[in-house]
N, C-alpha and C positions, 0 to 999 in steps of 0.2 A: 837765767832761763826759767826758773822753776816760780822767781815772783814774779814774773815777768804772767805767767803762764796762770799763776796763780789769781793777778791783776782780772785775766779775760775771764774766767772763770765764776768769779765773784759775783762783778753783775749780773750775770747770768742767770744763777741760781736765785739770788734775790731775786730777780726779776719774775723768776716763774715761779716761785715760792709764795709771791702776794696776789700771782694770779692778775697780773698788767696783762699775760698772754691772752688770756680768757675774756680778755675785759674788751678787746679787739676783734674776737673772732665776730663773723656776720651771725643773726640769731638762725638757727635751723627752723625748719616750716615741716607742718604735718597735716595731713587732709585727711579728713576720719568723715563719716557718716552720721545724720542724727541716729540716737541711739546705740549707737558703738559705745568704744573705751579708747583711751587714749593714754600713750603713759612717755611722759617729759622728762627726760632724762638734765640732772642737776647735780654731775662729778665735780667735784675739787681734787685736783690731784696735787698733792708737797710731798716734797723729799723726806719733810720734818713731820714728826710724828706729834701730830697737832690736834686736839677734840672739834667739833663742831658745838661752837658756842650758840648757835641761833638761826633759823631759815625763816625766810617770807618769801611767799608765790601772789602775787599780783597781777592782776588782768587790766591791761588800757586796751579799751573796747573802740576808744577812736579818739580823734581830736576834739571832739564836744566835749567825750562823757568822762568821767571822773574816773579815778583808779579806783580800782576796789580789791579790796583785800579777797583774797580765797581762804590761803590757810597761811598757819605760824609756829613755828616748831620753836618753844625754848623751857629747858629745865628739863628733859626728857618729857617733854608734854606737848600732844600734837590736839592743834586745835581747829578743824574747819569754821569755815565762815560764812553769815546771810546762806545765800540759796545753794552755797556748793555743800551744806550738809549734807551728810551720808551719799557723797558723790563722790567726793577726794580723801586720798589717804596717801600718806606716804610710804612709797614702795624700798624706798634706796634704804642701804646698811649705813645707816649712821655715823656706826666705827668706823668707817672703811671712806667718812667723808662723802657720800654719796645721799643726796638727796633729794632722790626721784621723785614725782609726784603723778600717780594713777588718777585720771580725770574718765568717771563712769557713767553710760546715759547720756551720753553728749546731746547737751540743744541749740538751736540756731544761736541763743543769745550766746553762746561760751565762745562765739566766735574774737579773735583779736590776739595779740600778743602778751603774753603769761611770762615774767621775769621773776626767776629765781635770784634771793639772795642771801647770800650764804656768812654768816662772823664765824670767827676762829677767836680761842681764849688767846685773850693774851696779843692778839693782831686787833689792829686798828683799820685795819684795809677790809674792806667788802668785794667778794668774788662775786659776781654777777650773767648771770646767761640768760637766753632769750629766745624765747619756742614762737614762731608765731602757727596758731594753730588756724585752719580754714575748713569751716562745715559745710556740710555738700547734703542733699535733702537725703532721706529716708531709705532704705533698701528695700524692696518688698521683700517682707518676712514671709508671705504664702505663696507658692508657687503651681502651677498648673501645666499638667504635662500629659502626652496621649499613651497609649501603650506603644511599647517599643521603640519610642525615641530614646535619644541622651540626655542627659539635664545636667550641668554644672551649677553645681552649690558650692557658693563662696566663702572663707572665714578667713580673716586678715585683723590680725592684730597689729595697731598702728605704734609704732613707737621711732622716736631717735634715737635711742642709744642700741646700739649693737649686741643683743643676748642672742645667746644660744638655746634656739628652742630643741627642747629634751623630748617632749615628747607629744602626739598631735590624735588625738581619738573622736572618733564618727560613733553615737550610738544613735540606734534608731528605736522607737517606742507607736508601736502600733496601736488600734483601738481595742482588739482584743489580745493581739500578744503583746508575749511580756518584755522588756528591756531586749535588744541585740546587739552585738559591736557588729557594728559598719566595716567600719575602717582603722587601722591605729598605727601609727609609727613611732619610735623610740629612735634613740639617738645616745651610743655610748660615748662619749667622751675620752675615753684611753684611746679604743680605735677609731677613733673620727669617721663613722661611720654609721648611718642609720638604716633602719630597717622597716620593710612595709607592709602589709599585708591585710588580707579582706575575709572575710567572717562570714561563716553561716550561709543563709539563701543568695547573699549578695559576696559569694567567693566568685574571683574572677569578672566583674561585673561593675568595681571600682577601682577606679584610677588614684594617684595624687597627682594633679599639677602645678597648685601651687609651689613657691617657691620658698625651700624652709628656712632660708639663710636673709627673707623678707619678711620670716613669720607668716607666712601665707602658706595652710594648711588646705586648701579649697579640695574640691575633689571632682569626679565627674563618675554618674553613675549609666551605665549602657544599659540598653533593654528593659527599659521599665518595665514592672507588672503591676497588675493593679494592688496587689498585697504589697507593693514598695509604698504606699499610701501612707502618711502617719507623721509624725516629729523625729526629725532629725538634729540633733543637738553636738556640735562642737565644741570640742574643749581642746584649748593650747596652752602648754606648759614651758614656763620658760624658767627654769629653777622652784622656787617659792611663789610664784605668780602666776596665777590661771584666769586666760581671757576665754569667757564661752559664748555662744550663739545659739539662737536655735532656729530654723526653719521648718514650717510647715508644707508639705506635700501632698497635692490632688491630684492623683489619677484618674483621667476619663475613659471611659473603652472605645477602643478602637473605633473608626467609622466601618461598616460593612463596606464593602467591593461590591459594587453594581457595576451593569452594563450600560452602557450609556447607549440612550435610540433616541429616533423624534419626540417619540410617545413622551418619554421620561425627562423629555427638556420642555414642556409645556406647565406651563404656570400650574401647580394645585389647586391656588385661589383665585378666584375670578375678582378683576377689578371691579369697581366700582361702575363704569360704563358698559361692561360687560353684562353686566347681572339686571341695570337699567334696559336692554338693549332686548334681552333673553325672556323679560318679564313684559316689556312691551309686545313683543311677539305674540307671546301665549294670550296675552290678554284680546288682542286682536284675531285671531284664531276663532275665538271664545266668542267674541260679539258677530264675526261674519260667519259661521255656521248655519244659522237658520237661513240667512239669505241665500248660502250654498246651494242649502235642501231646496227650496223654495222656488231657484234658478230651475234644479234639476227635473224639479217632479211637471215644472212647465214644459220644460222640455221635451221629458217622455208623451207629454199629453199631446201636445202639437204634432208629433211623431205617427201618435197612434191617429188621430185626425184624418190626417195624410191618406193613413194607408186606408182607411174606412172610404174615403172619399175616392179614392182610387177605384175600390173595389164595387161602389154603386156605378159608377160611372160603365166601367166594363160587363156589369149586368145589366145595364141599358143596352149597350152595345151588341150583345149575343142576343137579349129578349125585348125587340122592339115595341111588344104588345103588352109589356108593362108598365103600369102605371102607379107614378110614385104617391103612396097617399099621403095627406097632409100634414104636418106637425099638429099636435093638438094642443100644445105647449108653449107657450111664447119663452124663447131662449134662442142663443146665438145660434148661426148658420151650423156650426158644427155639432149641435147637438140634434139640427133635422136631419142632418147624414145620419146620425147614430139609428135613429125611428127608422127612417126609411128603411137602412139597410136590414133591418131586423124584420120588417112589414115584407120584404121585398122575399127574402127567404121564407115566409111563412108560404105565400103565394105559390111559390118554384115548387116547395115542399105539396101543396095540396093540388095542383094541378098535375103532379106526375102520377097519382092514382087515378085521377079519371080519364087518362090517355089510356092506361094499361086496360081501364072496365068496357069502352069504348074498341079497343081491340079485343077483347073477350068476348062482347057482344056479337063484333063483324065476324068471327070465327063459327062464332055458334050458327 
């Protein structure tokens, strides 16, 4: 029973010891932002207490293009490559057979499938794993927001491999004030239990929703003021490994509260046809003025014509024995009415004194 048992046993461990299991598994996939960080997790796990002879991280970018190296771990010597200089580093404990690799600043070209491979001293077999990573465009880093709305501000560190993040900090950096914490959460590991809390003018006022078991520290901040204006910078701690961000924030002021009327729904600017229309107007105005006056002052004149003409007429009619005297004038008919009636009154005027001398006479 015991070789028997012994027999099933055997292959077994062999088998998982060279890492045939790993070599099987589908590659994991990871969707990070340009600009982000990215961190590919590249465990060997053996029963047998083995060094890490050597690691290679390679990218095939597609079926055209060529593999290209990133980085190369051997002799305790880690070496980036071409354009991943001072981009990649390896994150993983060595001892411990882990050979993670931090990929920082991600760009559209880092897109494709990145293959970890791993020698052991003394093994002839290559443990092998396979991150396919996919970039997604840009996040806007500045943000614009009104007084007294919400705004959530995101921070998400992309990884496969499963860590425990310890601990998750919001500080805010104004233009004239100095450093403040936001926000900060810790994470004790005895008691499996973290802790949260919010700082200063922005106590009560920030939330966390992201999800800390995704690494997703995000947060949401209520009632903006315009002094929430400034850098916001995140930092997430997952052991020895810190991913940060920062975002920028613009607060505008409030719009006033008006009362809406007719008045106040009419265009301020006048279009183009309007102003054509407005101007035509005026200008016309402008040219028929003098023909106005010109209409009017005939009109008065004809008027007064009238009434002169009137008025000889009916002083013919009461003083039969007067006699119109002549125009001496060569001018329109309406200007002999004007003579006459002026002639005609002098007459009236000088004959009413010799009636009254005539009766002073017969008296006497």
């Amino acid at each position: 029973m015991f070789c028997l048992l012994k027999l099933i046993l055997l292959p077994v461990l062999l088998d998982y010891s060279l890492g045939l299991n790993d070599l099987n598994v589908s590659p994991a996939e990871l969707t990070v932002h340009v600009g982000d960080s990215a961190l590919m997790g590249c465990v060997f796990q053996s029963t047998e207490d083995k060094c890490i002879f050597k690691i290679d991280w390679i990218l095939s970018s597609g079926e055209q293009a060529k593999d290209e190296y990133v980085l190369y771990y051997y002799s305790n010597l880690s070496v980036p490559i071409g354009r991943f200089q001072n981009r990649v580093q390896l994150m993983g404990d060595i001892l411990c057979n882990d050979g993670s690799l931090l990929l920082q600043d991600v760009q559209e070209a880092d897109q494709g499938t990145y293959t970890c491979e791993i020698r052991l001293k003394g093994e002839s077999q290559v443990f092998k794993k396979a991150v396919v990573l996919h970039v997604l465009p840009e996040e806007p880093k500045e943000l614009m927001v009104r007084v007294g709305e919400m705004l959530r501000m995101g921070c998400v560190f992309q990884s496969t491999e499963v860590k425990h993040v310890t601990k998750v900090e919001w500080i805010f950096s104004g233009r004239r004030a100095k450093e403040e914490i936001v926000f900060r959460y810790y994470h004790k590991l005895r008691m499996s239990v973290g802790y949260s809390q919010s700082w200063g003018h922005f106590q009560n006022r920030v939330n966390l929703v992201g999800d800390i078991f995704r690494n997703d520290g995000s947060i949401v901040l209520q009632g903006v003021r315009e002094s929430d204006g400034g850098n916001y910078t995140c930092s997430i701690h997952l052991g020895n490994l810190v991913f940060k961000k920062t975002i920028v924030l613009h607060v505008s002021p409030e719009e006033p509260r008006t009362l809406v009327t007719p008045a106040a729904l009419r265009p301020l600017v006048l279009g183009g046809n309007q102003l054509v229309i407005i101007v035509g107007t005026v200008c016309a105005t402008i040219l028929l003025l003098p023909v106005l006056i010109l209409i009017v002052k005939r009109t008065c004149g004809n008027k007064s014509l009238v009434n002169s003409t009137a008025l000889v007429k009916n002083t013919k009619k009461t003083n039969p024995g007067i006699k119109e005297e002549p125009c001496y004038f060569e001018s329109c008919e309406g200007e002999k009415n004007i003579y006459s009636s002026i002639i005609i009154r002098e007459v009236i005027e000088e004959e009413e004194p010799s009636e009254k001398s005539e009766a002073t006479y017969m008296t006497m």
